[in-house]
N, C-alpha and C positions, 0 to 999 in steps of 0.2 A: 549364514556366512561365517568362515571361521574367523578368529581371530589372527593378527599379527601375528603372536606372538608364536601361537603355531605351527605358520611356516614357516619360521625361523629354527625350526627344531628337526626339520625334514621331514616330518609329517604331512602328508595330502588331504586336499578338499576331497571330500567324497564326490561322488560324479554326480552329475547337477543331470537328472535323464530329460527333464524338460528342454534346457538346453541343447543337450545333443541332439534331440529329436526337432528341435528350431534348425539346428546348423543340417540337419539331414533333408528336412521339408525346404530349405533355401538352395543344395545343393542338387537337388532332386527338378525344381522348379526352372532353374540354369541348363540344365540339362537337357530339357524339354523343349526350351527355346529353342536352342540349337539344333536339338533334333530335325532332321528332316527324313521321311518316308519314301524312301528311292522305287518305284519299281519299274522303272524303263530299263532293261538289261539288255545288253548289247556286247557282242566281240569286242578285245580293244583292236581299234586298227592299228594301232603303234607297233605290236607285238608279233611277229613273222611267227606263219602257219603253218605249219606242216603235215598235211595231210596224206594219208597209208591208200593205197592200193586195197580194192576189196577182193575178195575169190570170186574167183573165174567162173562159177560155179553155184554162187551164193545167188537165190534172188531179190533179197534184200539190198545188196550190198550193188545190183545192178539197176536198180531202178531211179528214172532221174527224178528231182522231185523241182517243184515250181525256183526260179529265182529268185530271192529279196533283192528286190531294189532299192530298199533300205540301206541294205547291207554291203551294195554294192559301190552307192554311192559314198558311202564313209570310206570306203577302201579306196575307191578314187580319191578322195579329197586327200587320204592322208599322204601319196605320193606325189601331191602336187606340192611346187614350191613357195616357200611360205610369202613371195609376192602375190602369188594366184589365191592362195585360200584367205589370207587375212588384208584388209583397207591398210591397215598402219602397219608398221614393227609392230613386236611384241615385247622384244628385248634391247636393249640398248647396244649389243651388239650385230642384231640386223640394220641398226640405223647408215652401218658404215658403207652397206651396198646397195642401200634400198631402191633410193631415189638412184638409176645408172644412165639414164640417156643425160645424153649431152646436154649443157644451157644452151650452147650457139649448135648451128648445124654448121658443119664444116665445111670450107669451102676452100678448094683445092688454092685458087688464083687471087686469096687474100693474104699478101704476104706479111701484114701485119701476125697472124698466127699459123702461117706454116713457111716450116723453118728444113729444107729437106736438106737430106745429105750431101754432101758436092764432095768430089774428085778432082784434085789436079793431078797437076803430074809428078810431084812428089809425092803427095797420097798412093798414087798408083805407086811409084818406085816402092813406097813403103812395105805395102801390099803383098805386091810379090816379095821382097824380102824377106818377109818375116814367115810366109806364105813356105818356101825355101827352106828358110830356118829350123820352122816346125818339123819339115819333111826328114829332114838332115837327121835330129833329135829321135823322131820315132824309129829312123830303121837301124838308130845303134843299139 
């Protein structure tokens, strides 16, 4: 190990390779954990398709080949809406529409909550006035 006084001179430790080779076999081993080995490969469904027209002519490009229905069902799923494919939100801004049907069921002849529009006969007079007004307005 050097001395103090050393590196007070701007002088460097020589490189220690044991160490390095410690800090590379610790980094190396972190890496491996996390590793994971994928081979399920798949379209993504998110990603809109576009697929070419073969020649009129080709018979390759004619011939139909089997359906995945792997494949088909992931593309369903993904235009489904995210009440149909997921139990919960996922985000804290699905939560605002999630839950949409009603607590009560409505019931026209409970006037405690419903509250309908009325007309008198001032309302009417109004009505047509302004009804008038508007008219006046647009044919200038």
């Amino acid at each position: 190990m050097a001395t103090p006084a050393a590196n007070t001179k701007g002088e460097k430790e020589p490189v220690n390779i044991v160490h390095q080779n410690a800090i590379l076999c610790e980094t190396i081993k972190k890496e491996n954990q996390c590793q994971r080995l994928y081979t399920n490969y798949g379209v993504n469904p998110f990603k809109k398709m576009y697929t070419l027209t073969g020649k009129p002519n080709s018979q390759h490009d004619s011939d139909e080949g089997e359906e995945d229905e792997y494949f088909l069902e992931i593309i369903k799923r993904s235009y489904q809406e995210p009440e149909k494919k997921y139990e919960f939100p996922q985000t804290e801004a699905q939560e605002v529409g999630w839950f949409n049907k009603p607590l009560l069921p409505q019931d026209r002849s409970d006037r405690r909550l419903m509250h309908p529009r009325k007309n008198t006969e001032i309302t009417k007079y109004m009505d047509a006035a302004w009804r008038q007004k508007e008219q006046q307005e647009n044919l200038q």
